[in-house]
C-alpha positions as CSV (number, residue, x, y, z in Angstrom):
1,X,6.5,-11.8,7.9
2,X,5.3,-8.0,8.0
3,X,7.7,-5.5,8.1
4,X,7.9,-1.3,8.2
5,X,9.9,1.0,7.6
6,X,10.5,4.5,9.1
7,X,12.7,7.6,8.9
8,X,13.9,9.3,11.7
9,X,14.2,13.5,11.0
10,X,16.8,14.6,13.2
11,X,15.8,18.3,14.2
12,X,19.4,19.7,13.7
13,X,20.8,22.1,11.5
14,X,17.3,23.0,9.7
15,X,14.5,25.9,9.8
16,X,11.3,24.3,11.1
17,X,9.6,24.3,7.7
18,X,12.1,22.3,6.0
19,X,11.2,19.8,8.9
20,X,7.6,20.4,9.0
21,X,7.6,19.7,5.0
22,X,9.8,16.6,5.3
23,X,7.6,14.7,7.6
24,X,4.6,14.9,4.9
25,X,7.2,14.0,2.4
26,X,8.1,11.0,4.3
27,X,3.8,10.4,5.0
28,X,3.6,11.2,1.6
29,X,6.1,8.4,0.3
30,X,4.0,5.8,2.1
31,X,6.8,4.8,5.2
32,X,4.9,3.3,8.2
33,X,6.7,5.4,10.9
34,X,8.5,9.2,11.4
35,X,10.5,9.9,14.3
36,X,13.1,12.8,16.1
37,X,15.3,12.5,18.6
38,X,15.6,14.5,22.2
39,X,18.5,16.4,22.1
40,X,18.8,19.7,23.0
41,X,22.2,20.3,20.3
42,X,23.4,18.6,17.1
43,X,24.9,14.9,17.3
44,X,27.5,15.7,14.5
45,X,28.1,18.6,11.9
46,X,28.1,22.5,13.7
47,X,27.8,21.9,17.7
48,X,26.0,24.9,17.9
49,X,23.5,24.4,14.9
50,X,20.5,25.1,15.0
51,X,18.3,22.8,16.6
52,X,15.0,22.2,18.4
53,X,13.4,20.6,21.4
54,X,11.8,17.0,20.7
55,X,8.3,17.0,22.8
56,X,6.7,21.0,21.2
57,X,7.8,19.2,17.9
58,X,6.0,16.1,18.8
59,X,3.1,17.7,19.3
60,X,3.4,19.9,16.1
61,X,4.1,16.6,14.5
62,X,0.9,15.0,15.4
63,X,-1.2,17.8,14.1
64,X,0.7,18.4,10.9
65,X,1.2,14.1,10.1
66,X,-2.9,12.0,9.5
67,X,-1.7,8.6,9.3
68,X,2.0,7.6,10.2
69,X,2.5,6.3,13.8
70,X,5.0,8.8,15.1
71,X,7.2,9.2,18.0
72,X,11.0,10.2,19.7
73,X,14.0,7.8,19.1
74,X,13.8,8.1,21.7
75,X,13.0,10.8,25.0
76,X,15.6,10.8,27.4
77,X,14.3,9.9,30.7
78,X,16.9,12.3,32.3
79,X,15.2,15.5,31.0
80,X,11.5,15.1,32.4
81,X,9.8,13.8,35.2
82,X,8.3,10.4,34.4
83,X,4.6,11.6,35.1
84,X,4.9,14.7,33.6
85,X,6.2,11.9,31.1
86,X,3.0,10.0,30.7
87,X,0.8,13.5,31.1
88,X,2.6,14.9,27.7
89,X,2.2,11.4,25.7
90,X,-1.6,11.2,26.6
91,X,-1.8,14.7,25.4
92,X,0.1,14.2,21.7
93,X,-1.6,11.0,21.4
94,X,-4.9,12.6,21.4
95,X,-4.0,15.6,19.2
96,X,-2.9,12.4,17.0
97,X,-6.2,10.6,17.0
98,X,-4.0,7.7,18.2
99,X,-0.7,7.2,16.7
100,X,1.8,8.1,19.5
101,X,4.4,5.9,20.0
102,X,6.2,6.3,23.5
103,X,10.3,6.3,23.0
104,X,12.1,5.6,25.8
105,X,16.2,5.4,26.7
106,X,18.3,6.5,29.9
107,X,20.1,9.1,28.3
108,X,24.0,9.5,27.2
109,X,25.1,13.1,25.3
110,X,27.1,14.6,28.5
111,X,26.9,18.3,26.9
112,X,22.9,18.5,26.5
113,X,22.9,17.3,30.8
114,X,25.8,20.1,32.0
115,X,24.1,22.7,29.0
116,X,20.5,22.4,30.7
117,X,21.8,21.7,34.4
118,X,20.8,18.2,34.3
119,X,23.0,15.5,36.5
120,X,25.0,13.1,34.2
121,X,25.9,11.0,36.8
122,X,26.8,7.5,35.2
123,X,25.6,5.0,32.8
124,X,24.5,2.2,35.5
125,X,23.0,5.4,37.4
126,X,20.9,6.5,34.3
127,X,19.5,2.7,33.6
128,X,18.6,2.5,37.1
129,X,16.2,5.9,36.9
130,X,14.9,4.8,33.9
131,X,13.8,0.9,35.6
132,X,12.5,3.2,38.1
133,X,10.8,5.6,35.9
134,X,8.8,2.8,33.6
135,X,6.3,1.5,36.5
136,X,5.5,5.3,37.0
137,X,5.0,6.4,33.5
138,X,2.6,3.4,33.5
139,X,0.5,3.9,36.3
140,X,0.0,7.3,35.3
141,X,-1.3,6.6,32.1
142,X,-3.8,4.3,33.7
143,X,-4.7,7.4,36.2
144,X,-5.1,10.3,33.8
145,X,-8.7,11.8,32.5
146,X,-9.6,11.7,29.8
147,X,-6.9,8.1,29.4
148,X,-5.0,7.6,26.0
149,X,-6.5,6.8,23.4
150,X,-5.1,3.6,23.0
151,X,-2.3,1.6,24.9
152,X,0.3,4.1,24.1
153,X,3.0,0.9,22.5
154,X,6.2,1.7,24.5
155,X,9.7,1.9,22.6
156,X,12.8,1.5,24.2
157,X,16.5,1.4,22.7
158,X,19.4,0.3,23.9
159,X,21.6,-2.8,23.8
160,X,22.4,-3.6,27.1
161,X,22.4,-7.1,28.0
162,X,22.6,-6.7,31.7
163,X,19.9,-4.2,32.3
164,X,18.3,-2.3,29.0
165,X,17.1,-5.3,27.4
166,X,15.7,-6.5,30.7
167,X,14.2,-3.4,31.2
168,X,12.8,-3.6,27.3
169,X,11.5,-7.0,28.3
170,X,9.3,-6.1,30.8
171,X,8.0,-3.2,29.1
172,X,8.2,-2.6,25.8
173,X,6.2,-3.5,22.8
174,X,9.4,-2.1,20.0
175,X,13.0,-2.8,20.8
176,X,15.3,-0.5,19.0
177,X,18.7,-1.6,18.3
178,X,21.8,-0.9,16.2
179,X,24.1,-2.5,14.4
180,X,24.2,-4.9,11.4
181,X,22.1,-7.8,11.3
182,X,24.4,-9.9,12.6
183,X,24.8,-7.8,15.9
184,X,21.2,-6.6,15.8
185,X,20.2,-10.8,16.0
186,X,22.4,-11.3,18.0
187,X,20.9,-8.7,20.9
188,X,17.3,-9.9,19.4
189,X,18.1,-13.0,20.5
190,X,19.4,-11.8,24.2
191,X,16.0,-10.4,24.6
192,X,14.2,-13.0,24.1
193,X,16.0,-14.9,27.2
194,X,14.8,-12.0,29.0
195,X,11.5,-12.6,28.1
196,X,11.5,-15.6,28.9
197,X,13.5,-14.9,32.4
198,X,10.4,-12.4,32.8
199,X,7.7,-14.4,31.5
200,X,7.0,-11.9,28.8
201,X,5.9,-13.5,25.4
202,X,9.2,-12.9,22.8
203,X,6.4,-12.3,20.2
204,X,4.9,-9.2,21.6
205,X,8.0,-6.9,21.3
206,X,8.8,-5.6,17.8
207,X,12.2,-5.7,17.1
208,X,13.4,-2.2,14.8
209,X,16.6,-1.0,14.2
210,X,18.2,2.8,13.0
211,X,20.4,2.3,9.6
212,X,22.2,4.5,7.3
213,X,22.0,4.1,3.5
214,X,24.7,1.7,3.4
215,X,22.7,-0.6,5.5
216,X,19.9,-0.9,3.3
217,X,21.1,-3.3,1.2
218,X,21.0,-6.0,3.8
219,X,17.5,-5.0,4.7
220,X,16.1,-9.2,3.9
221,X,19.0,-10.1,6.3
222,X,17.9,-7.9,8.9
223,X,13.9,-9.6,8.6
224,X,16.3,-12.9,8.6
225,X,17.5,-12.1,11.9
226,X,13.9,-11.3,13.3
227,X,14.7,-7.0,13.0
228,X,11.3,-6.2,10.8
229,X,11.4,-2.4,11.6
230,X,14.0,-0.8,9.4
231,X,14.0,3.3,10.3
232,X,16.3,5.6,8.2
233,X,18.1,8.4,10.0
234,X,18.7,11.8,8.4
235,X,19.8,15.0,9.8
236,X,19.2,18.5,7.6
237,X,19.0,20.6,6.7
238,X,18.5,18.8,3.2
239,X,16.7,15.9,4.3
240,X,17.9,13.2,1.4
241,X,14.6,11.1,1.1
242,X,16.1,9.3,-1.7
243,X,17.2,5.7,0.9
244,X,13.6,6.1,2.6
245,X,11.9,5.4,-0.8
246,X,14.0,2.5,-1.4
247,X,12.8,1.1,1.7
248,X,9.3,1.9,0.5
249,X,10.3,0.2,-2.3
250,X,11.8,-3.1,-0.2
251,X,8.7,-3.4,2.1
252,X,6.0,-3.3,-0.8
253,X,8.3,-5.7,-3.1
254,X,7.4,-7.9,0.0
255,X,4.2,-7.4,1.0
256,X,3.7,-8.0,-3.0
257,X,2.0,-4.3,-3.3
């Protein structure tokens, strides 16, 4: 079974050149996929860190990166409107030569939405704008000129059994979870009864989840559990590489490289 492995370079608490040089590091280092997050402050550590907004980095990402695919982990649907959504993927997937990949989730951290004047509303209220907001995105990309350069493969995260991994279901080609693998199967194996509630086939959507260091040692029992996209989260401004190159390591043990 093929597997990759990612980091995910959390832009918080870090000058943009210790960013920009971590993302060739982790090209460099051989990992299949680099990601950020949409945030518009730090998850943990200072509050008001320094920090920087996810879609000017993407696009600096996809000039600066040749060959990993690349993407947010994932854009909040909240913060844009879904075609100018689709507009600003077709555009970083071009300045990429094609390696966008399109991360998707309703949106949770309260103080980015009453920092930037958004409406937090509620959690059922997010999911629903982001059901709504898929079909749009979609269309879109089928309407712009010049089009993508590819299908653009959609990412969603989210564990919801109810709604998120419906919506993944319908239109996803990565699932990203969380979890060990005994939870991350276990939500694996919810969405493939949505698929098959949908008539989507179970074998199209990757299955990935986010993991710490201490969560690389079970990285066979995660590919066990059907999870074969194992990304390594890291915030700065230091950027320990050190658990991404054991993952390098993993896959190409594997793959018998």
């Amino acid at each position: 079974m093929s597997v990759r492995v990612g980091a995910q370079i959390q832009p918080q608490h870090a000058e943009y050149g210790q960013m920009r040089d971590t993302w060739l590091r982790v090209e460099e280092m051989g990992a299949d996929t680099l990601f950020t997050w949409d945030h518009f402050y730090p998850l943990y550590g200072e509050p008001e860190g320094k920090h920087f907004e996810c879609w000017t980095m993407l696009a600096s990402m996809a000039e600066v990166t040749e060959r990993v695919e690349f993407g947010a982990l994932v854009t909040c649907n909240s913060y844009r409107n879904p075609n100018l959504v689709a507009d600003m993927a077709r555009t970083v997937d071009h300045i990429s030569g094609g390696r966008l990949i399109l991360g998707m989730g309703s949106g949770w951290f309260q103080k980015d939405y009453d920092e930037y004047g958004y409406e937090f509303g509620t959690a059922p209220g997010r999911l629903k704008e982001l059901d709504r907001s898929m079909p749009t995105i979609e269309e879109r990309l089928g309407r712009l000129n010049p089009p993508p350069t590819r299908d653009i493969p959609v990412l969603i995260g989210g564990g919801g059994e109810k709604v998120t991994l419906r919506i993944v279901a319908e239109h996803a080609h990565i699932w990203n979870g969380f979890g060990d693998p005994e939870a991350a199967g276990r939500k694996s194996g919810i969405l493939d009864e949505w698929c098959e509630k949908v008539g989507r086939d179970k074998g199209e959507i990757e299955r990935s989840v986010l993991i710490q260091p201490d969560k690389i040692k079970y990285a066979d029992e995660y590919v066990e559990k059907g999870i074969t996209h194992l990304i390594y989260g890291v915030g700065g401004p230091d950027y320990d590489l050190a658990p991404l190159k054991e993952l390098v390591a993993w896959r190409d043990s594997r793959d018998g490289g």
